[in-house]
N, C-alpha and C positions, 0 to 999 in steps of 0.2 A: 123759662121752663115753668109748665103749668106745678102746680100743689098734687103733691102725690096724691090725696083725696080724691080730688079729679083726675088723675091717673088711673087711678082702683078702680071708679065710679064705673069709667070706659070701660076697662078691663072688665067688669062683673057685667057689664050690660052686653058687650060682645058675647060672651061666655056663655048669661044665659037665653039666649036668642038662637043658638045651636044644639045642639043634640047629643058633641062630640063630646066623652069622657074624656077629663082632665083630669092626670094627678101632681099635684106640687111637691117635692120632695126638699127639704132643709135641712142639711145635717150639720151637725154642730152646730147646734142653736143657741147652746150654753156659751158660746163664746161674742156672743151679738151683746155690746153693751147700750148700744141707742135705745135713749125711751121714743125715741120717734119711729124707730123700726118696731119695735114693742106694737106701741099704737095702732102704726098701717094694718099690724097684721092680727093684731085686735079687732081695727075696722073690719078687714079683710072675712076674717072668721065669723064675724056677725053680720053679715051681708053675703055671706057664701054660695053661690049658685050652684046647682040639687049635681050641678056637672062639673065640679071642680071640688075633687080631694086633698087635703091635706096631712102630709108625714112631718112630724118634726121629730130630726133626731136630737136629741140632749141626754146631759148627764146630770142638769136639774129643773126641776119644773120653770117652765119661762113664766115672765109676765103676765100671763092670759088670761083669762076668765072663766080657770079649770075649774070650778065647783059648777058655776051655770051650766059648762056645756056637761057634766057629769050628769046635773039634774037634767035636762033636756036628754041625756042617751046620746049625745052626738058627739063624745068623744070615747075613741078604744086604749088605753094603756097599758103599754106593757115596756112591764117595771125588771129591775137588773134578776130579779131573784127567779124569775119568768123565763129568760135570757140563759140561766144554768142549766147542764146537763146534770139530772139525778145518778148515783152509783149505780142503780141499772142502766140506765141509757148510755152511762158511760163505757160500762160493760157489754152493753150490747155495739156499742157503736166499735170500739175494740176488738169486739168477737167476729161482727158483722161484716164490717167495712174494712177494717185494718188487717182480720188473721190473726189477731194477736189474741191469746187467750191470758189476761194478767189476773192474779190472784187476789181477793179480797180486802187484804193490808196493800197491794201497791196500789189499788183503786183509790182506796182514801190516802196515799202519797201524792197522788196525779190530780185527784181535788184538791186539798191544800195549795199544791204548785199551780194548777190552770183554774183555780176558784169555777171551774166546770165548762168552762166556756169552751165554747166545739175548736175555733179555731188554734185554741190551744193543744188542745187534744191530737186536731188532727197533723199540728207541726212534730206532736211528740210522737205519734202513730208511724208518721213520716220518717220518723231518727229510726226510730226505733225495726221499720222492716228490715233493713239491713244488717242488723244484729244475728250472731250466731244462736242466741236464744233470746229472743226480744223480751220474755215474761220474767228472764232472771229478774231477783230483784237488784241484785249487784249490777247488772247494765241497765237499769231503769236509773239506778242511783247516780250513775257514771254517766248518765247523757245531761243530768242535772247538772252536774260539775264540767262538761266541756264543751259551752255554747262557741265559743269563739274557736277553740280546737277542731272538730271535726265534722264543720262542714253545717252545723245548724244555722247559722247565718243566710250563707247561702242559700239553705231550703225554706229559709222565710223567705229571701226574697223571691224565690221562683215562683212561691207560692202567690207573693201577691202579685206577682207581673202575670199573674193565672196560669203557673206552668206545673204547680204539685197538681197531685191525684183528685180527683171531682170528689164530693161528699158521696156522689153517687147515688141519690135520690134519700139516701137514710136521712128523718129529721129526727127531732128529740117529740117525745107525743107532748100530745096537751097537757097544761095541768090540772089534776083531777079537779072537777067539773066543768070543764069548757070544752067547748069542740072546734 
């Protein structure tokens, strides 16, 4: 088996000899211990052909040569705090997309509990349509306390076998100054 280097080399020279957009996608990055995977794609990123994109998903910055390609402008980062719905957005997304009109104390309940994050929102959006008054705060408090009881199980997994309700086009906006 030839040296990965010579593997890459090919790869980069197929890649830029075309025209076709490529994007590479790695999630859970964070969990890759090899320095020699590190390296390749070290190599990789510093040899990068204009036609091949690169996503890493992580939960900490990898090995890589984040300050260079920072000063170069060739890398986008977006960081967990990027990643949160703000109590507007959260509110709106609740108003918007869910029906649900929740009051400005459950809103900072549902941040503490979902640290703002949509897919949490929308598992609890989810519990919560069924409810005889979904914006009580007494059944906001009561879905907290009976994940295994009634049926919130379930409606994660439907959700991620992609069978809950679509976000429906709503995202969270930018944060102020980026477009």
């Amino acid at each position: 088996m030839p040296p990965l280097r010579y593997v890459l080399q090919a790869l980069i020279n197929t890649l830029a000899s075309g025209t076709e957009q490529f994007l590479l996608v790695l999630d859970d990055y964070h969990l890759i211990t090899e320095p020699e995977i590190h390296n390749t794609l070290a190599y990789l990123v510093e040899h990068l052909p204009p036609q091949l994109h690169i996503m890493l998903a992580t939960r900490a910055d990898p090995p890589l040569p984040l300050s260079l390609l920072r000063a170069r402008a060739e890398v986008l980062e977006v960081r967990t705090d990027q990643l949160r719905c703000t109590p507007e957005e959260i509110t709106a997304f609740f108003r918007d997309v869910m029906g649900i009109q929740l009051h400005a104390d459950i809103i900072q309940e549902v941040i503490s509990r979902t640290e703002g994050w949509l897919v949490g929102l929308q598992l609890l959006g989810l519990t919560l349509q069924g409810r005889a008054d979904p914006a009580d705060v007494t059944t906001v408090a009561l879905v907290w306390r009976e994940p295994a009881r009634r049926g919130f199980r379930r409606k994660i997994v439907q959700f991620m076998r992609g069978r809950g309700r679509k976000i429906g086009g709503w995202q969270p906006s930018a944060p102020s100054g980026q477009s």
